[in-house]
N, C-alpha and C positions, 0 to 999 in steps of 0.2 A: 491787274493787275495781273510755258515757260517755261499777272500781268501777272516770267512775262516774261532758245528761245521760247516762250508759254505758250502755252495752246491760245493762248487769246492775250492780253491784255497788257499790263506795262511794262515800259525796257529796264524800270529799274529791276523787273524779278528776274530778267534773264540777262543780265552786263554780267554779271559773275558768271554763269551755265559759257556765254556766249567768248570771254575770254579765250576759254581754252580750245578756240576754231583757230588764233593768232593768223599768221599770215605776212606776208609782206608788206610792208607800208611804201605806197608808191610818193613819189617826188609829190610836199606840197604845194602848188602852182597854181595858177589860172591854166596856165599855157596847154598844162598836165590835164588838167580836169576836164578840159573843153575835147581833150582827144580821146578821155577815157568814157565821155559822153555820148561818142558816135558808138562805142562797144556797148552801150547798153542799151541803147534805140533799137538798137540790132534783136538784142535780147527781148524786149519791150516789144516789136513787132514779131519775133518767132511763140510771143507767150499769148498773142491775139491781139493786143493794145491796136485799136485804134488809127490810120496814120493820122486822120484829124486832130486826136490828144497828143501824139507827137508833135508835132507841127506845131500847137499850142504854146506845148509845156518848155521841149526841150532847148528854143532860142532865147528864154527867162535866164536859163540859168547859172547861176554862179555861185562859184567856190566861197563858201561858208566857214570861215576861220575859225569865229568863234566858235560852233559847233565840234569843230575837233577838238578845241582846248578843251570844253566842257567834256567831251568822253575822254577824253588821257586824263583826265580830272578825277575820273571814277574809282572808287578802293575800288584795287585788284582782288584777285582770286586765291589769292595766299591764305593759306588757314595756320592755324594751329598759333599762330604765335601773338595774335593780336585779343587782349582778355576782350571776353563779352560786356558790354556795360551793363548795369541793373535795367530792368524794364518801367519801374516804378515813375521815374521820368519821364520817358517816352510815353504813359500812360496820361501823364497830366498833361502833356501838352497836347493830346490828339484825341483825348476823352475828355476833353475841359469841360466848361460850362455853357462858352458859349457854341462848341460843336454841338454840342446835345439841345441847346436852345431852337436850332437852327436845322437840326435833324426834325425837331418835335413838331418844329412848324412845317415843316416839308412834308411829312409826315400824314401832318392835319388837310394839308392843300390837294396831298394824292391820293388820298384813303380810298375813293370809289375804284379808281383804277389799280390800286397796289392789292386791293380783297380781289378785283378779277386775274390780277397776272400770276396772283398768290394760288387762289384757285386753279387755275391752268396749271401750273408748273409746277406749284408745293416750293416750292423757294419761298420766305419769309417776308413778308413787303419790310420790316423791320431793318434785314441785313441788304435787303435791296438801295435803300437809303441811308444805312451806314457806307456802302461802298461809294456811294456816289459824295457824301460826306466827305471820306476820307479821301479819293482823287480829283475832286477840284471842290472840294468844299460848298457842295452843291451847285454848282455851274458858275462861280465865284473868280475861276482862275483856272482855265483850259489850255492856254498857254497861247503867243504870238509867232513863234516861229514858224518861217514857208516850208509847211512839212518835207515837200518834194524837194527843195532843195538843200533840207537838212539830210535826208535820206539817199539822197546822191552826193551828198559830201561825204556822210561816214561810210558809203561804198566805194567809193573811191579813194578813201581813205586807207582800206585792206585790209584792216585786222580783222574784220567779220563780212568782207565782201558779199559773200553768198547770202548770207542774211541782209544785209541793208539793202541789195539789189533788190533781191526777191520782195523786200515788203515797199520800195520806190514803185517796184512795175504795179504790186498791189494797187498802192494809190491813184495810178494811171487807170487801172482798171475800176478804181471808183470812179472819176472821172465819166470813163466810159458809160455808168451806170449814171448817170445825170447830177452828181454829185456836182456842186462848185468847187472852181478853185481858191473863191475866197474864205471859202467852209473848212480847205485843208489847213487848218491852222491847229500849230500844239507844244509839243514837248519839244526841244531839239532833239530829241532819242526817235521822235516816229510818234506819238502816242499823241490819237487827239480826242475832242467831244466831252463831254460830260465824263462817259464812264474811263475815258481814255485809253482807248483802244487801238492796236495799231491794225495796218490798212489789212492786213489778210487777215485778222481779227474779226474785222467790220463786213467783211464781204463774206464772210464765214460763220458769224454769230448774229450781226445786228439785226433787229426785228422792228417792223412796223405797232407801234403799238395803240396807234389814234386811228388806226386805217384808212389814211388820207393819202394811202398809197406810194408814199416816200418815205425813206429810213431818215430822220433829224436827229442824229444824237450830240448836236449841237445849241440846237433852240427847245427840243419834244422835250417835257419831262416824261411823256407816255414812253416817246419813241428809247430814251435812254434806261429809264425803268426796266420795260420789256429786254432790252438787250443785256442789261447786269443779270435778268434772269435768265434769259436764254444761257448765257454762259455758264451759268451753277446748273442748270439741268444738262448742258453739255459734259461739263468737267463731274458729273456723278452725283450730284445734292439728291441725300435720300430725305422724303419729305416724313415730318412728324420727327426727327429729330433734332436734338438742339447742336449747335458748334459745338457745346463743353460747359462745363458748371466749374464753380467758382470753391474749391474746397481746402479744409484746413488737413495737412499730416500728420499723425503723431509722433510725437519723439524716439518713439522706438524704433518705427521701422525702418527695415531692413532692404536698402537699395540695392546694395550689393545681387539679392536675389533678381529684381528688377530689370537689369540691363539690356537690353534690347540685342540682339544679335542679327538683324535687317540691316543691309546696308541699301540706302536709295541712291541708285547714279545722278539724282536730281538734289540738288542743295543740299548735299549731307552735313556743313555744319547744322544746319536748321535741325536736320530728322534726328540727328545721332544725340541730341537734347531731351528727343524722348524716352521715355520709359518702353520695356514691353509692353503691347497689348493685353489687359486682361481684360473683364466683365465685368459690369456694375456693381454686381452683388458678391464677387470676388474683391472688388476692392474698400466696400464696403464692411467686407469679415476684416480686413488688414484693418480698416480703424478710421479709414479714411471720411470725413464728416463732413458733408455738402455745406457754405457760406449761408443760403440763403435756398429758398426754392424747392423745388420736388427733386428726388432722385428721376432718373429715367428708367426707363425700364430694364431688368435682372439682366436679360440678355445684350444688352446695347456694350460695342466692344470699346475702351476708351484707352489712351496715355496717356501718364503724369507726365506733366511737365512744373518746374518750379524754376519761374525766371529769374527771381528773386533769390533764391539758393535757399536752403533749409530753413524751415523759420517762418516763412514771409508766404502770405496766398499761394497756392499751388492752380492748378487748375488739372483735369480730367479733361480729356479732348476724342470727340469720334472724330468718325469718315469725316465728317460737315467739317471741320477746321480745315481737313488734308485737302478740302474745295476752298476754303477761302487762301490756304496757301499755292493753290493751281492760280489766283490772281496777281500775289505778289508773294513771292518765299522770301518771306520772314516771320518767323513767329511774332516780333514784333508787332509787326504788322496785321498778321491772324488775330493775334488776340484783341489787339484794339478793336479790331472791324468788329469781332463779337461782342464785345463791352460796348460798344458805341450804339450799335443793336439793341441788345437788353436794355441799355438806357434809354434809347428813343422811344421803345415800347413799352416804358416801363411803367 
């Protein structure tokens, strides 16, 4: 889920990041699009693409309307002025009962293969089935649109040219690689498969995981498993750690000390939510009292975050969160994947 432009995975984590590339919006057309298609055949053959996949693909295609509405559709990149809403909500509707019903049984069905990929990578078979949970609901709803021709619609559209080109010829190059065209199916952003991935994600992360010598992250639960992990051992998952524990703060303390003076060029609404960096057993002396569970170990480096604002569950966050937000930047969105986790495992 930058997914997600992210080192891997979906285009809602990177439509904010990708905004501010802007650009010209060229005339919307048939007339336009079908000429702005020879310029990228062009580019498609200079990047290795195949002429046979050209030949294929590129007399299919057409301008995609809807697809632009949907991205001018997108909240923009304006901060500061729009309040955060409580997370409490967002919580119940994507940590229900029946996602965690349907994690548990997922869960149950892949146990032999999620202890081998677990073992391989140290990635958690737990949050490996939370993500796929959370982006299509366990293969429930991957999405209908012709990815290649959403992806040459929002490049020819101009606000992020260089990006939608780039991940269009991607998908040519799956192609290339024996993929079907009736397998590219997904998001109108680009993002397809189980884990929802977009094309230079896929050609860059996805893993065979049944080794029946084809990457399926469309039908495999092996093949999509494997590739949610590949991507956490890509984007830095230290194994034997947790995302983050679930704890209460005392009344007393003192934020003000706290503030964080990091600024990340990637999502800084998201980061600038957190706390400094301290150590378990440092924040442990502040007063801070785990919900449930073991602490982790003295050394493990963690931030507060409190989504809910003073008062309300707080939560302590290592590395492992700062990887679930390399799939989708949102804390929102982090912290579910790890609640839905704990809970599938639990």
């Amino acid at each position: 889920m930058w997914g997600n432009i992210s080192r891997v995975a979906r285009y809602a984590a990177i439509a904010a990041v990708a905004l501010a590339f802007g650009g010209p919006v060229a005339a919307q057309d048939e007339s336009g699009f079908q000429s702005y298609l020879s310029t990228l055949r062009q580019q498609a053959a200079a990047a290795g693409v195949s002429e046979r996949t050209s030949a294929a693909v590129f007399p299919t295609l057409t301008l995609n309307q809807r697809v632009i509405e949907l991205d001018r559709g997108q909240p923009g990149g304006t901060s500061g002025s729009t309040a955060i809403p409580p997370f409490a909500p967002y919580k119940a509707r994507h940590v229900d009962d029946a996602r965690i019903r349907r994690g548990q049984a997922a869960y149950r069905e892949n146990r032999s293969r999620l202890a081998r990929i677990e073992d391989r990578t140290g990635v958690p078979e737990s949050i490996m089935v939370s993500i796929w949970g959370h982006e299509t609901n366990y293969g429930g709803y991957t999405g209908n649109f012709d990815l290649l021709r959403s992806l040459a619609t929002l490049a020819y559209e101009g606000r992020r040219r260089s990006l939608f080109a780039g991940e269009f010829i991607a998908g040519l190059k799956m192609l290339d690689r024996g993929v079907t065209r009736s397998q590219l199916q997904g998001s109108w952003a680009g993002a397809t498969g189980n884990p929802q991935f977009l094309p230079s994600v896929y050609l860059r992360i996805a893993r065979d995981g049944d080794g029946d010598g084809r990457i399926d992250i469309w039908n495999s639960s092996a093949d999509t498993l494997a590739s949610i992990a590949n991507y956490f051992v890509d984007a830095g998952w230290r194994a034997g750690q947790p995302w983050g524990i679930a704890v209460t703060v005392p009344r007393g303390l003192d934020r003000s000390t706290l503030e964080t003076r990091l600024v990340s060029p990637r999502c800084p609404r998201v980061f600038e939510r957190h706390s400094a960096w301290r150590t378990m057993a440092e924040w442990r002396a502040l007063g801070i009292v785990p919900q449930g569970g073991r602490w982790p170990a003295d050394s493990v480096l963690a931030t507060l975050l409190e989504p809910d604002g003073a008062g309300d569950t707080a939560y302590l966050l290592t590395s492992n969160y700062r990887v679930i937000l390399d799939y989708n930047c949102s804390n929102f969105y982090a912290l579910s994947v790890g609640l839905l986790a704990d809970a599938v495992a639990g």
